[in-house]
C-alpha positions, -999 to +999 in steps of 0.1 A: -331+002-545-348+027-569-359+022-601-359+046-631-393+054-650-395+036-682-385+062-707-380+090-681-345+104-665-368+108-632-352+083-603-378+070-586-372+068-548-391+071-514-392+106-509-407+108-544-430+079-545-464+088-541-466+055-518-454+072-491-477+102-494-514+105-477-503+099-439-523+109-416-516+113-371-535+092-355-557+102-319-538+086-293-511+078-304-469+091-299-459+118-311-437+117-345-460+089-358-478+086-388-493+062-414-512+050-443-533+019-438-556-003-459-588-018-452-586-057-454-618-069-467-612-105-459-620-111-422-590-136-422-565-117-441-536-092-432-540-051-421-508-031-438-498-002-426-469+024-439-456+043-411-436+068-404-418+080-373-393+113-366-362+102-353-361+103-311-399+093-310-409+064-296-439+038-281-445+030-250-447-009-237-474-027-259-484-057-275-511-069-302-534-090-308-522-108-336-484-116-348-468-090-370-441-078-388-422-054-397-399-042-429-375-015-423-374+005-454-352+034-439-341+043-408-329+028-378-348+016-346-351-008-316-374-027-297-372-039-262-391-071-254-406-072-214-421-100-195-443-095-169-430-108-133-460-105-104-476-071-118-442-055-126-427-054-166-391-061-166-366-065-194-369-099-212-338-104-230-313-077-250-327-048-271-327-055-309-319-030-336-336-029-369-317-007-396-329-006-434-339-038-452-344-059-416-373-078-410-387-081-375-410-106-364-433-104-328-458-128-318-492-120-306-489-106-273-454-102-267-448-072-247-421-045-264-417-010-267-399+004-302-376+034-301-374+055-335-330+064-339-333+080-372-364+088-389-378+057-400-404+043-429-415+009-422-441-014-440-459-033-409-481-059-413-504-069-388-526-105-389-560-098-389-571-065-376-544-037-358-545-037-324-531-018-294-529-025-258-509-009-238-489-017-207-473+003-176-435-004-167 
C-alpha cells in the first residue's frame, strides 16, 4: 500500500520513504545486511529493527534470546528451522517461505537459518534486547 501526501501528487512508497533510509552494516555480521534499530528505553519492552538484505544473502544457523518476529514488507525469503541431535544440527521440519505482507513468528532459542530470494525489507521485532548466537551445522 502507499499513500499519497496530503495535497501533493508525490506517491509515497518505500523506496522514497525516509523510513527506510539511515542503515547502517553491522561488524560481524553477512554480507548484504543492513539496518536501522531503535534504542528501547524500557528494560521490559521490544528492540525494532528495519533490515535490509540483497537478494542471494543469507544467515547462517542461529537463534535469540528472546521470541521475535518478523514482517515482510518486500521481498521474498526462507527460513530453515534445526534441532540439535547429539552435537550435530539437523533439519527440523520443511523450510518456510515468507513473501511480502507475511508475518513470521520464532521462539526464543529456536535454531533457523534465513535465506534472502529477492531483496528483502523486513520490520523485525525482537523481545527485550537483540541477540545473536550462532550455531555450526
Amino acid at each position: 500500500m502507499s499513500q499519497s501526501s496530503k495535497g501533493s501528487n508525490n506517491t509515497l512508497t518505500s523506496a522514497t520513504s525516509a523510513v527506510w533510509g539511515n542503515h547502517v552494516a553491522v561488524p560481524n555480521t553477512p554480507a548484504g545486511f543492513t539496518v536501522r534499530t531503535t534504542y528501547p528505553t524500557n528494560p521490559s519492552g521490544a528492540e525494532v529493527m528495519l533490515e535490509q538484505w540483497e537478494a542471494g544473502t543469507e544467515e547462517p544457523p542461529h537463534s535469540h534470546p528472546g521470541d521475535d518476529m518478523t514482517v515482510v514488507i518486500e521481498g521474498k525469503m526462507s527460513i530453515q528451522f534445526y534441532k540439535n541431535e547429539a552435537g550435530r544440527l539437523v533439519r527440523d521440519g520443511e523450510r518456510i517461505f515468507l513473501e511480502k505482507g507475511a508475518v513470521g513468528y520464532i521462539h526464543a532459542g529456536r535454531i533457523h537459518d534465513a535465506k534472502y530470494i529477492e531483496a528483502c525489507k523486513l520490520v523485525y521485532v525482537h523481545d527485550k534486547a537483540f541477540g545473536f548466537v550462532a550455531h555450526g551445522k
